[in-house]
Phi, psi and omega in degrees: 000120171278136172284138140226119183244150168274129165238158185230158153110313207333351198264349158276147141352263175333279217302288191320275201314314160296016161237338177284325188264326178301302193298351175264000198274116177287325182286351181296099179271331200200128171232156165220147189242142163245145177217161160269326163219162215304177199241321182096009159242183200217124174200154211285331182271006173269162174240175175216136157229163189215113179213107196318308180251099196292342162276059018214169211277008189308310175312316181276342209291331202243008149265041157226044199233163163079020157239149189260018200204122165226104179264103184282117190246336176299134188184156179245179182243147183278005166284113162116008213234122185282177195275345198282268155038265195290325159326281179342306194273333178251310182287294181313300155327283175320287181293341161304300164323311181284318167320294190322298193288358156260327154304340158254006175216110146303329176244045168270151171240130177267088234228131201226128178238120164223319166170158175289134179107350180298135194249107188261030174249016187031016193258341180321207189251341172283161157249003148307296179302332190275316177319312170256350147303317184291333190281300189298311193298337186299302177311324190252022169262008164276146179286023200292158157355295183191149161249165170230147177237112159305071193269108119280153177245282211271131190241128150292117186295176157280108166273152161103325170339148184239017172255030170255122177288149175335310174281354129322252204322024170246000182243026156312314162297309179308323209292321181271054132254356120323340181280300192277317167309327174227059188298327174289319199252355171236175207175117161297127161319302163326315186263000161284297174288003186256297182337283237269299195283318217291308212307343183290301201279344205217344189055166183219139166298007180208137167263016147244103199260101117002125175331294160319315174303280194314342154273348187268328174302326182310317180268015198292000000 
């Protein structure tokens, strides 16, 4: 099966890496990235759309049709941001989006990154957790094909990538003794974005994916 997938985020970490895996990908044919401003890259199978208000898509709605694949990467930090906020920027956004896009690809399958600690009973004590507990139940009550929910915690970047903050290169080194130490708690970038395309060609047995998940799909 060939992917054409939609990515959010590319202007982050995560989204640069998993756009970065997609365009090396023989199953990958077409990714289109949406940004609020340019990613700076260039390849014969990417699109670009730059489109400032993601509440809303009206304008664009009718470039987003005819893809099987959407890896939602976008996201904010809930520091400093009251729940009203954050809602807004992580639920509202995200499922607004999501909505559109299982009403125009019924076989899309969809992947959503939010973090180890997501609380999908939405009653805990974080407002992080809850937030995106709420964002994930939403999610995989839509009709796509399938959702996937992204939990990683600690992610080793992509070297030579230019949206990795500094302090990642200062545990770059570290990671594989942190991998046999913590094997549960860690995850390459590189095994996020190939994870993210197997669900298309290969699928998972869970629709809440763990670290540990997320590497045994990568090597699947």
């Amino acid at each position: 099966m060939k992917i054409r997938a939609i990515i959010t985020g590319v202007t982050g970490m995560v989204g640069e890496g998993v756009l970065h895996e997609c365009l090396q990908h023989p199953d990958v044919e077409h990714v289109l990235v949406i940004n609020r401003k340019p990613c700076g890259v260039s390849h014969p199978k990417l699109t670009e759309i730059i489109h400032k208000d993601f509440f809303d898509l009206s304008a664009i709605k009718s470039q987003l049709s005819n893809y099987n694949a959407c890896y939602f990467c976008l996201g904010v930090s809930s520091v400093g941001l009251k729940e009203e906020e954050y809602s807004r920027l992580s639920f509202d956004l995200t499922v607004h989006m999501a909505e559109m896009l299982a009403g125009l690809n019924p076989d899309m399958v969809f992947c959503y990154v939010s973090g180890m600690g997501t609380d999908s009973t939405e009653l805990g004590k974080r407002m992080w957790a809850r937030v995106k507990g709420k964002t994930e139940n939403h999610l995989m009550q839509l009709p796509f094909k399938k959702a996937y929910m992204f939990r990683p915690a600690y992610i080793n970047p992509i070297k030579g990538l230019k949206n990795t903050h500094k302090s990642y290169y200062a545990f770059m080194w570290l990671f594989p003794i942190l991998r046999r130490l913590f094997p549960n708690v860690t995850v390459s970038l590189k095994e996020l974005g190939i994870a993210m395309i197997h669900t298309v060609t290969k699928g998972y047995d869970q629709s809440i994916l763990e670290s540990k998940d997320i590497s045994n799909l990568a090597k699947s």
